[in-house]
C-alpha positions in Angstrom: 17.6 26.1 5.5 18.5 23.0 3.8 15.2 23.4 1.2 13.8 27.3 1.7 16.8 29.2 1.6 18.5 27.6 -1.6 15.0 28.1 -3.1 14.8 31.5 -2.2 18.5 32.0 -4.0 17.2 30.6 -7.5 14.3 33.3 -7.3 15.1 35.9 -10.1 14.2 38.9 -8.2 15.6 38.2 -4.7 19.1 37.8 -3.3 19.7 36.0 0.1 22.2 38.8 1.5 22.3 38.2 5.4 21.2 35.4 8.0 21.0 35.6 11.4 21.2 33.3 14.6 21.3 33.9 18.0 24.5 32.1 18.2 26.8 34.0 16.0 29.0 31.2 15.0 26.1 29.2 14.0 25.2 32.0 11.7 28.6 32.3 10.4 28.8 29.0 9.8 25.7 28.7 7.5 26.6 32.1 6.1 29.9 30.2 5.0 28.3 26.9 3.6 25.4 28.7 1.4 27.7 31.9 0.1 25.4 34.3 2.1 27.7 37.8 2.4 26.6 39.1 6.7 26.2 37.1 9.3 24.4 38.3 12.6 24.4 37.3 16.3 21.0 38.3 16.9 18.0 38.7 14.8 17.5 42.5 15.8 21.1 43.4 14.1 19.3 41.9 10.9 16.2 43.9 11.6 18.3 47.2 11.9 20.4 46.4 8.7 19.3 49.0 6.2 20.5 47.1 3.4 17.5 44.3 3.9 14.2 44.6 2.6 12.5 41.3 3.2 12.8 38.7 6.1 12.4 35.1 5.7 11.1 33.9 9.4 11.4 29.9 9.5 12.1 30.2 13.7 9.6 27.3 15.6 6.1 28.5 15.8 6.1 30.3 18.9 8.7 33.1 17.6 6.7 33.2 14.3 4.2 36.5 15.4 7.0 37.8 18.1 9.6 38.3 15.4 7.5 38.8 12.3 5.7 41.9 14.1 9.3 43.3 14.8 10.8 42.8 11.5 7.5 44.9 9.8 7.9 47.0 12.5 11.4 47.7 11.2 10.2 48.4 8.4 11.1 44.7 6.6 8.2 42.7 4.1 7.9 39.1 5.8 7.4 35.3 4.7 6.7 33.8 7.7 7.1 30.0 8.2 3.4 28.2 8.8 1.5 27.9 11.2 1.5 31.7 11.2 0.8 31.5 15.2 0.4 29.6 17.8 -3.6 29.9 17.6 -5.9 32.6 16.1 -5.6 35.1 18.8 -1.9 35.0 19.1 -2.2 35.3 15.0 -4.6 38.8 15.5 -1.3 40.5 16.9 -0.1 40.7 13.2 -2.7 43.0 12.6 -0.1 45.2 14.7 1.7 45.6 11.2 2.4 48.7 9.1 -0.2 48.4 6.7 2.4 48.8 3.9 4.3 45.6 4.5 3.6 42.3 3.4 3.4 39.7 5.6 2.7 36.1 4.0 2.3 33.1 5.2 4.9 30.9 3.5 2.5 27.9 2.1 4.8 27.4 -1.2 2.2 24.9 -2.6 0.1 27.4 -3.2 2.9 28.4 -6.3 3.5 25.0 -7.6 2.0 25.0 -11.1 0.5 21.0 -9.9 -1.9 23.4 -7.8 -2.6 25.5 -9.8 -3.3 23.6 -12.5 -5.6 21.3 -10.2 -7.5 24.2 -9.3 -7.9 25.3 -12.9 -9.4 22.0 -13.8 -12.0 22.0 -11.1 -13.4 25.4 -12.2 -13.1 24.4 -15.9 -16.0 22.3 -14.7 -14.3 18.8 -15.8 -14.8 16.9 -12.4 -18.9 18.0 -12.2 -19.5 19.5 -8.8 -16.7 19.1 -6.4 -17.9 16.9 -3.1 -15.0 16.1 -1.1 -11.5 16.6 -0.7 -9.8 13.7 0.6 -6.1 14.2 2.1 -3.1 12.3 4.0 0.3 13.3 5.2 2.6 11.6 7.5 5.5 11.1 8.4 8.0 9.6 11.5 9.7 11.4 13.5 10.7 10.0 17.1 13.6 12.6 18.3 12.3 14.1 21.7 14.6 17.3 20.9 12.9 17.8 17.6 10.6 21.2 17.8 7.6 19.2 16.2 7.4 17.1 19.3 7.2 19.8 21.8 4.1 21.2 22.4 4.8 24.2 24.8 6.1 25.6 21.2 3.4 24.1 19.0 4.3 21.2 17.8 2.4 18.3 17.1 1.4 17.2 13.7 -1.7 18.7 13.3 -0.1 22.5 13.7 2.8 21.0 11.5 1.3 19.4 8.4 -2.3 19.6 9.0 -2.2 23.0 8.3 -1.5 21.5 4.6 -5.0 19.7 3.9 -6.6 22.7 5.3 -5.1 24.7 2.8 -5.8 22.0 -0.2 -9.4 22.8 1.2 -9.4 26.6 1.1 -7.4 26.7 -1.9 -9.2 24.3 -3.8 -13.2 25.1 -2.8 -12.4 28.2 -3.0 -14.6 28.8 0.2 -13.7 28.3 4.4 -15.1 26.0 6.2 -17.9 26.2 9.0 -17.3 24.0 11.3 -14.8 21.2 12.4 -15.0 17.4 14.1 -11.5 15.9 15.1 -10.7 12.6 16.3 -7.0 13.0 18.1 -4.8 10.8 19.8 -1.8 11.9 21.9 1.9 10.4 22.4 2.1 9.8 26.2 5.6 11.1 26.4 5.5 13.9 24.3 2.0 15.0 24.9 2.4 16.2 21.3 -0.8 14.9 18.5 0.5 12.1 16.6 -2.4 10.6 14.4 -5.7 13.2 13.7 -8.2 12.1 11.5 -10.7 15.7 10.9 -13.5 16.6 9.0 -14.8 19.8 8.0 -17.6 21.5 6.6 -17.5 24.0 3.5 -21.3 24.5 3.4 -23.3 23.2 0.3 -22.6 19.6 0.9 -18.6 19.9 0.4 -16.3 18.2 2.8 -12.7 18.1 3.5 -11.6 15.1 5.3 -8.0 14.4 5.8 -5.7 12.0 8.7 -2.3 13.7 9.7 0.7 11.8 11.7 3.8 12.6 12.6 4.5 8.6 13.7 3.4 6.4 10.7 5.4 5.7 7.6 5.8 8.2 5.4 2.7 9.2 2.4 1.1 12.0 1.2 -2.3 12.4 -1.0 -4.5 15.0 -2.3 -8.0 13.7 -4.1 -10.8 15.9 -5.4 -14.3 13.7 -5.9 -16.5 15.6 -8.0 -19.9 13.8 -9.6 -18.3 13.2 -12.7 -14.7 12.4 -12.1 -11.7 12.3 -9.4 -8.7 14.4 -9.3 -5.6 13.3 -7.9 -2.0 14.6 -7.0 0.6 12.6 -7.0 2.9 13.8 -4.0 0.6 17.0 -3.3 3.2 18.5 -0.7 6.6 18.0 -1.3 7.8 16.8 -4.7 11.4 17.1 -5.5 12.2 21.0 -7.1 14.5 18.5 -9.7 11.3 15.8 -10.9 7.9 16.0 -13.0 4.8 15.7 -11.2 1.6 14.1 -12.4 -1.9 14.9 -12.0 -4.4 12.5 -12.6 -8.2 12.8 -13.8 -10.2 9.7 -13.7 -14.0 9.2 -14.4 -13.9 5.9 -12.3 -15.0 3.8 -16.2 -12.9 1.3 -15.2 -12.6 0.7 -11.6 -8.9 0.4 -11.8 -8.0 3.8 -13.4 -6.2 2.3 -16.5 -8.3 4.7 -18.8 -7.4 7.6 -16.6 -5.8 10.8 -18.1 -2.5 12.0 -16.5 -1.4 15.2 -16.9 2.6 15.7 -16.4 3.7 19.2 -15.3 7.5 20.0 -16.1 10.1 19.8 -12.5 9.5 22.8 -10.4 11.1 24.0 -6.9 8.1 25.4 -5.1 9.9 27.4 -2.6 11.6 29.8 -5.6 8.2 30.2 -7.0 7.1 31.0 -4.0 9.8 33.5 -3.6 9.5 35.0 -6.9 5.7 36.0 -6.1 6.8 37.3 -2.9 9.6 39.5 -4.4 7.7 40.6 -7.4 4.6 41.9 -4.2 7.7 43.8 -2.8 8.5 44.9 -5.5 5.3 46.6 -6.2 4.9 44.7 -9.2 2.3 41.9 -8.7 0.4 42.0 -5.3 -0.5 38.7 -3.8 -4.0 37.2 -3.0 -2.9 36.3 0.8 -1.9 38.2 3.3 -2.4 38.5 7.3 -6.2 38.2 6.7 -5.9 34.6 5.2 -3.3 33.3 7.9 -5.5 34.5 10.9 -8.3 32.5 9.0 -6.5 29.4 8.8 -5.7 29.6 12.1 -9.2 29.7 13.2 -9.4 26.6 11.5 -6.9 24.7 13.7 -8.6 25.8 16.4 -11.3 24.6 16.2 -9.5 21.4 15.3 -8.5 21.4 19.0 -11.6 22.6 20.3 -13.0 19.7 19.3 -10.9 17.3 20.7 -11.8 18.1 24.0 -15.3 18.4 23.8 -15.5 15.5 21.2 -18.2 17.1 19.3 -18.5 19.3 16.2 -16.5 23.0 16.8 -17.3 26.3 14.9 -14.3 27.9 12.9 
């Protein structure tokens, strides 16, 4: 709420008009503090208000396909919080849709010009053939009541943030991978993952590696090695929607990167582009190039994730 739904207001095309809670005075109370006009007591009222076109569904994972089935089903567009699911089965119940509603799954890097322009680099050819992606993202978080470190409702940092380098991966090869190998270990108390280091294949000798944690200090990195040079982002995941961001292309002549070329894309709040490209779908006036289809596939990559942890061996996606 804090990031998302101010985002969401600054989008051009959309206007935050109701929130719901199943604790009406919680609603009303964030109603109040953002300037949103109706506040609900339960998220069916907001399903049923004729008014809405579009629901934004940032409920913990578990309620993610429940509520996003019923809100198309009610005839409302969705941007659904990531994960999509709980795994790739649970995700196959979206398919239960109207057809005519947009469902996506709300991973607002894919709108930040920083990705975008990355990915226009590599196919301008600049960075020789792409190998490997290399990726980190962590962060500490030690509350017990905090949804991430539940795992009945999928948390865990793997569901939470590795979901991010798996999309660096898809989005920037251009391609899904084949198969997984994970190496995960487990906080005794919550039972939740706290440090996974994976690897996965992308066929034709690419590789995505990338270590996720939701217990060490806080970092983030995105690199793309190619045979001629390296691309980097800067903070890949969550830069500030009021600071530049900086991409950097070095051919490794020197060592130390000081003849490296930095590129410096203008301040950007990810979740109103985001937004924008989802209102401007409803809208009717620019479609979008994920839908239900690419969230069930990036759930079948976390699977296998997991799937691999037990049998400690390579897992098919």
């Amino acid at each position: 709420m804090q990031k998302v739904t101010p985002g969401i207001m600054k989008s051009a095309h959309s206007e935050v008009f109701a929130i719901a809670s199943r604790d009406l005075g919680k609603a009303q109370a964030a109603a109040k503090k953002l300037g949103i006009p109706r506040a609900y007591g339960s998220y069916e009222e907001l399903f049923a208000d004729p008014d809405i076109d579009a629901i934004y569904n940032p409920l913990p994972n578990h309620l993610h396909v429940p509520m996003t089935v019923a809100a198309a089903k009610a005839g409302k567009h969705v941007l659904c919080e990531k994960p999509i699911a709980l795994n790739a089965r649970d995700s196959e119940a979206l398919r239960e849709c109207p057809p005519d509603r947009i469902v996506l799954e709300a991973f607002m890097v894919r709108f930040h010009p920083q990705w975008l322009r990355a990915r226009e680099i590599i196919r301008s050819g600049e960075l020789g053939e792409v190998r490997a992606i290399n990726a980190v993202f962590g962060y500490s978080n030690l509350d017990p009541n905090n949804v991430r470190n539940q795992p009945d409702i999928g948390g865990g940092g793997i569901m939470d943030i590795g979901c991010y380098p798996i999309t660096a991966g898809r989005f920037l090869f251009e391609g899904e991978p084949s198969r997984v190998v994970s190496l995960v270990e487990r906080d005794p108390n919550f039972k939740t993952d706290r440090l996974a280091s994976v690897l996965a294949d992308f066929g034709n000798g690419r590789q995505l590696n990338f270590v996720v944690s939701t217990q060490i200090a806080g970092h983030q990195k995105v690199q793309v090695l190619g045979s001629k040079a390296k691309l980097e982002i800067t903070i890949p995941f969550n830069p500030a929607p009021d600071e530049r961001t900086a991409i950097t292309i070095d051919t490794g002549a020197p060592f130390d990167g000081s003849l490296a070329r930095r590129e410096i894309l203008p301040a950007c709040d990810q979740y109103t582009e985001q937004a924008e490209a989802f209102a401007l779908a409803v809208l009717g006036e620019k479609p979008l190039p994920w839908g239900i289809e690419d969230a069930i596939a990036s759930m079948k990559v976390l699977d296998a994730i997991f799937a691999s942890e037990k049998t400690n061996a390579w897992a098919n996606v």
